[in-house]
N, C-alpha and C positions, 0 to 999 in steps of 0.2 A: 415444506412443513415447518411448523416454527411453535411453539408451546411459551408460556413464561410461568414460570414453578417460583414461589416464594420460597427464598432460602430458610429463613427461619422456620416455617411449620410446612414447606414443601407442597401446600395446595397449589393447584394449576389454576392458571389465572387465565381470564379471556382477555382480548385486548380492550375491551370496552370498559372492562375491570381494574385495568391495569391505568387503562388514563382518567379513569375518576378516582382512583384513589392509589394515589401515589406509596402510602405505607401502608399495606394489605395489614400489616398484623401491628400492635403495637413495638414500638423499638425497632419496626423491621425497616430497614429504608433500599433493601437488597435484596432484587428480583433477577433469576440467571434466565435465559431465556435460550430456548433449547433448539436447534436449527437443524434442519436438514437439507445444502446444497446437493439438489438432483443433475446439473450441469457439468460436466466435466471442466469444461473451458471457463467457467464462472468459479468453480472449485480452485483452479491454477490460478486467475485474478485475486481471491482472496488471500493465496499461499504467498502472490507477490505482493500484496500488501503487508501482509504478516512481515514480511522481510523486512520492513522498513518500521516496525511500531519500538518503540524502544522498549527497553530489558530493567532502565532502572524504577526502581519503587519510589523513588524520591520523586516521578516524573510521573505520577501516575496518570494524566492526561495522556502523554505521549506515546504509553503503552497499549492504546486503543487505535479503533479507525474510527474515523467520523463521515458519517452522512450528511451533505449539508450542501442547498443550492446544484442542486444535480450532479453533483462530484464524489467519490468515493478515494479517501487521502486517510495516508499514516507519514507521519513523519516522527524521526528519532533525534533529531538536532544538529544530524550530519547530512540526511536523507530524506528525499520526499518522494513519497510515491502516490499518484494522481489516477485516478481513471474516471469516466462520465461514469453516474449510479446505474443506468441501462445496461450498463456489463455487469452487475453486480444485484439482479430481481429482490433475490432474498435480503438483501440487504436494506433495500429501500425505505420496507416500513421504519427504519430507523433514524426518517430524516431529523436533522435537527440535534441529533445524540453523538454520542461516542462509546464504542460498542469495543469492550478486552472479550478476545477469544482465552477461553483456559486450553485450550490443544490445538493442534493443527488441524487445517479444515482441509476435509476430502472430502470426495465425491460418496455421498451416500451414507455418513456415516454419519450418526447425531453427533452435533459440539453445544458446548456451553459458551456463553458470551453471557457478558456482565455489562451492565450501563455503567460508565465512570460519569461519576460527575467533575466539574470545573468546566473549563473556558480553554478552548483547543487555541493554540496559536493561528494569527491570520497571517495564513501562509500566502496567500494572493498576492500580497505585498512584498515578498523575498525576490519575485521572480524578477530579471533585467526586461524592462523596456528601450525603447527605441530601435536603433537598428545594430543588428549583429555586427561582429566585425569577419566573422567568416561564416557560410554552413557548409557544411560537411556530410553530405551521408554515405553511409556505412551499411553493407548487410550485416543481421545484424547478428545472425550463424557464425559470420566469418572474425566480427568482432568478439563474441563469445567464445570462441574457439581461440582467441590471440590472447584476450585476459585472464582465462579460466585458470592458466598455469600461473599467471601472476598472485592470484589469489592463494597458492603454496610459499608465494616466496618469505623471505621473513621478515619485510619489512610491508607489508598487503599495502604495496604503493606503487602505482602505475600514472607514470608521464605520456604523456600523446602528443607529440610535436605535429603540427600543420603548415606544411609549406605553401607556396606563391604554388599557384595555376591552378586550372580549374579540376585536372584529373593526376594532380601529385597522388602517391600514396600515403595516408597516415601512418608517421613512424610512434609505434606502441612500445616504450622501454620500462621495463623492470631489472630489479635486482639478479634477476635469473635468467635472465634472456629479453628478448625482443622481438618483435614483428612489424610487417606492411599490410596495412589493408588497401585497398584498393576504393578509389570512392566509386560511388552509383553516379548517373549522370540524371541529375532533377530537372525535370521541365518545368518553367516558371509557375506553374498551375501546383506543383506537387510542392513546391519551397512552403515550411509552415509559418 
């Protein structure tokens, strides 16, 4: 379920309304558009997205997630968080935008989200090409369950040493301790 209510005089707008006329009211150029994720597991994707939208105002691009070429991404200039929009239903009609949540999104509860305007960063271009110089995988319970206490220490800074061979284990250090993970064994088929 999804609405778009005009901030300024609050009338509910259809979508056919909304993309012919961009300022519903005069001086109005700010439409919140009211959402209701019914999916639990799409409700958790949007929560980790949220994780990653940034906090400052100065950046208010960055404070949103954007829908864009079948990807749903927030990034905060530390952080990027990525998923295909098919995890994301309710989100889709927003291709092409960048969409601030004003609350956290659960399962079944109406939120408000705000269209920012500007020009999201093209994050495509950050990522490393060519070839790895190691892959590593990790389950990833086991890896969360090794960081999770780092994330109290006082400096929230976690090293992950990788040694030679194929089934070393990842040594995970912080300021308050340490761990091994154990890696998964990838069949060339599963390597991304």
């Amino acid at each position: 379920m999804t609405e778009n209510v005009c901030l300024k005089c609050n009338s509910v707008l259809s979508q056919q309304e909304l993309e012919n006329n961009k300022n519903h009211c005069d001086d109005c150029n700010t439409v919140t558009h009211i959402l209701k994720v019914e999916d639990k597991e799409e409700a958790g994707i949007i929560q980790w997205l949220q994780l990653a939208t940034s906090k400052d105002e100065a950046r208010p691009v960055l404070m949103g997630i954007q829908v864009k070429n079948g990807k749903t991404a927030s990034c905060d200039g530390f952080r990027l968080h990525l998923t295909n929009t098919n995890n994301t239903p309710t989100l889709e009609r927003f291709k092409g935008k960048i969409l601030q949540f004003l609350s956290k999104v659960t399962k079944n509860k109406l939120i408000e989200g705000v269209e920012v305007k500007g020009n999201y960063p093209e994050y495509e271009q950050i990522f490393p090409v060519g070839e790895p110089s190691a892959i590593v995988a990790l389950n990833a319970k086991y890896l969360s369950d090794a960081i999770s206490f780092a994330a109290k220490s006082r400096d929230n800074k976690v090293v992950m040493k990788i040694y030679p061979g194929e089934m070393s284990p990842v040594r995970i250090k912080f300021d308050n301790g340490e761990a091994l993970v154990m890696p998964i064994y990838l069949s060339e088929d599963d390597k991304l």
